[in-house]
N, C-alpha and C positions, 0 to 999 in steps of 0.2 A: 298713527296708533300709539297712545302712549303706554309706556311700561305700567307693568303693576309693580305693588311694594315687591312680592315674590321674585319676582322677576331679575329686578336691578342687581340684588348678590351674583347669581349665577351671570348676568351678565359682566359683571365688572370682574370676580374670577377669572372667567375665560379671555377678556380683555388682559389682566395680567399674565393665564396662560401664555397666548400668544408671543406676548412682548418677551416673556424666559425662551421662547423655545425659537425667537427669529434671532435672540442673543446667543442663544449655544449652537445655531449654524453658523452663523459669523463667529466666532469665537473659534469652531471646528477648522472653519475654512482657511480663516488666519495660521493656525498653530500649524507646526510640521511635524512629518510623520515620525515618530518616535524608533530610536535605532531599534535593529532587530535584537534580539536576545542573544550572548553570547553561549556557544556551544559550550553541551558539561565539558567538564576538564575531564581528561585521559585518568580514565581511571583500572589499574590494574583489576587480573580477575580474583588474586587473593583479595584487594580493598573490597571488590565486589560483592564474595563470601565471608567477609567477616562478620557480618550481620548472621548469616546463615549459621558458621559456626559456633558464634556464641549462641543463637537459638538452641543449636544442637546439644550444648553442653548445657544448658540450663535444662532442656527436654531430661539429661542425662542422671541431671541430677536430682530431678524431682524424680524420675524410674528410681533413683537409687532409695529415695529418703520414700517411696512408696512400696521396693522390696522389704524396706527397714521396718514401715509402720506394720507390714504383713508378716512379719516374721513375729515382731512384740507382738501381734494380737496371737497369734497360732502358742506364743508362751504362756500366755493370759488365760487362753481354751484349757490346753493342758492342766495348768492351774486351780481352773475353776470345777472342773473335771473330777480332779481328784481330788479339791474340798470337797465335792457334791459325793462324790461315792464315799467319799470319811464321815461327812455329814449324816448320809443312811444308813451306815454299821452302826455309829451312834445311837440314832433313831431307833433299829431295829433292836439294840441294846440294851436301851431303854425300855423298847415293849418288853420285852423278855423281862429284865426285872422286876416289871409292874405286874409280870401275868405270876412270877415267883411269886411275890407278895400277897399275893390275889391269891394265890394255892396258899400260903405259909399261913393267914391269916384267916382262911374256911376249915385252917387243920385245928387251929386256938379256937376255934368256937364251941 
């Protein structure tokens, strides 16, 4: 039975498959087993938590620079607070001298 055109790529493919893959078992078979990994080095339990501590102090220090940004905003409240209640005497102020003006100027008529 002869090939069709389709045919031939996947055949010649799988022809080169084989030939890499009868190459990387002999290739496998030849090589030698590779040493084992060498155990970590002794490592103290201070080396161990130094990682841990520095987390800890950087955890430490953003709490701090996060008390810090809550305390500026709580001055800022305040602040704003008591321009807004300055702001309404003004206002209220103001109406008051417009309602004078309003009587002063129905008395000139």
């Amino acid at each position: 039975m002869a090939r069709t055109a389709e045919q031939r790529p996947a055949v010649a493919w799988m022809e080169v498959l084989n030939r890499l893959e009868t190459t990387l078992d002999r290739s496998l078979a030849l090589a030698e087993e590779p040493a084992p990994a060498p155990p970590p080095a002794d490592r103290s339990a201070s080396a161990e938590r130094a990682p841990l501590r520095r987390l800890d102090e950087r955890l430490a220090a953003l709490q701090a620079a996060l008390d810090h940004a809550e305390a500026n905003a709580a001055e800022v409240d305040a602040l704003l607070a008591a321009e807004a209640e300055r702001a309404e005497r003004y206002i209220a102020a103001l109406a008051a001298s417009r309602q004078k003006l309003a009587d002063w100027s129905a008395r000139a008529i």
